[in-house]
C-alpha positions in Angstrom: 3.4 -19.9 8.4 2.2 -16.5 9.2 -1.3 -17.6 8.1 -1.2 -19.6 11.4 -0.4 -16.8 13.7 -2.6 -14.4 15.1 -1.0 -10.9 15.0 -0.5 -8.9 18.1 -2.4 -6.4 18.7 0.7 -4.0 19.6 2.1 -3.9 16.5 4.6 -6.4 17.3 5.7 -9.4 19.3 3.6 -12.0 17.0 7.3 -13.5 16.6 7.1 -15.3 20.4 4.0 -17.4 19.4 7.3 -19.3 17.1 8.9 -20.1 20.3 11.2 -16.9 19.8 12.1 -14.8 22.6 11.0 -10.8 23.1 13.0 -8.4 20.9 16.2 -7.9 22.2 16.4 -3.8 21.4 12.6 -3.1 23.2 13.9 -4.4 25.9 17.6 -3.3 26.6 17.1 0.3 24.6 13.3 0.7 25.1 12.7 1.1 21.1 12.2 -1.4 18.0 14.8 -3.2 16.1 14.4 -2.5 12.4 11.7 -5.4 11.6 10.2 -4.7 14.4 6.8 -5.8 13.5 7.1 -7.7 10.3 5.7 -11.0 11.6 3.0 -8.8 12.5 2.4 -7.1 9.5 2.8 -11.1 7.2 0.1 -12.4 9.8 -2.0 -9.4 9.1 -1.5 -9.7 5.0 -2.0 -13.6 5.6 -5.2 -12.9 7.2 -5.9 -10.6 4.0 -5.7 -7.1 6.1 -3.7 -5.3 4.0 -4.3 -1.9 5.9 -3.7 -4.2 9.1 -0.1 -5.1 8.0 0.4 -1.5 6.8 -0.1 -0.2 10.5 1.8 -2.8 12.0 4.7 -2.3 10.1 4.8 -0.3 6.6 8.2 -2.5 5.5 6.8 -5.6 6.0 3.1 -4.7 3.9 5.4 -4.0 1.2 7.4 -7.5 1.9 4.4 -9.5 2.7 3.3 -8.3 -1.1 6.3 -8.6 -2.8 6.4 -12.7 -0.7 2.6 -13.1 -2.4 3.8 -12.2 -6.0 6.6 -14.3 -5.8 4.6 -17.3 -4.6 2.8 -16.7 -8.0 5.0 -15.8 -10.2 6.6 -19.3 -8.8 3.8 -21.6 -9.5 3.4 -20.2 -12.8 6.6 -20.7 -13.8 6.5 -24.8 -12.6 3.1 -25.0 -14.8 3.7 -22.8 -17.7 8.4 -23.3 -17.9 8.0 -19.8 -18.4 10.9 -17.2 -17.6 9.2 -14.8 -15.3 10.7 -14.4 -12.3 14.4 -14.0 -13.9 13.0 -11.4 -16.6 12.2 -9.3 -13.4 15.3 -9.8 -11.6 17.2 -9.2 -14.7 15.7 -5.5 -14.6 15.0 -4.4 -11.4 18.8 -3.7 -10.7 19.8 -1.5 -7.5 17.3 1.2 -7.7 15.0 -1.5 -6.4 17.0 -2.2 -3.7 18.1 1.3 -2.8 14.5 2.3 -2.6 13.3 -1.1 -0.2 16.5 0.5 1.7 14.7 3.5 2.4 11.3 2.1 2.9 13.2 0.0 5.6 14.6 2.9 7.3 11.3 4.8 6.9 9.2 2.4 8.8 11.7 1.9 11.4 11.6 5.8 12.1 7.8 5.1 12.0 8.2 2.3 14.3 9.9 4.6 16.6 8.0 7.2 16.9 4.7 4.9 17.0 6.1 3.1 20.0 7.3 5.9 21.8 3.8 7.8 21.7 4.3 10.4 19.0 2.1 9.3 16.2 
């Protein structure tokens, strides 16, 4: 899907061209909800702008990646019967997700700042 989209040139909002409506927390609290900017960054890794998506929102680069390898790892695993994809979720375990945790948080202080002028 994101392949389709064009990404905004704020940073965000690529969302509404789905027919969704403008994020909620910019416009009650006047800053960005915590994906903030992901559709943004996907259209921008779709498109194959990889520093793109990493400016739009760091979370969603790293998502947008992590989508791609799946996608892979998928369709080798219909061709081949191999057991990839379980191997790796038999060992990634919670440090994995602790640390997505804190990239999450991490590029919602960097959205933030970025849409309040500080950066």
């Amino acid at each position: 899907m994101a392949a389709w989209l064009d990404p905004s040139p704020n940073g965000h909002g690529t969302h509404t061209q789905l027919g969704m409506m403008p994020c909620g927390w910019v416009m009650h609290a006047g800053i960005p909800c915590p994906s903030c900017g992901m559709t943004t960054a996907f259209a921008h890794a779709a498109d194959g702008d990889m520093l793109g998506s990493l400016r739009a929102q760091p979370a969603g680069a790293v998502l947008a990646f992590f989508t791609a390898c799946v996608l892979v790892i998928s369709i080798w695993q219909a061709i081949s019967g191999a057991r990839l994809g379980g191997f790796w979720m038999d060992h990634l375990g919670k440090w994995f997700f602790i640390t997505f945790g804190v990239i999450v948080i991490m590029a919602w202080v960097y959205k933030i700042l970025e849409m309040k002028e500080m950066l």
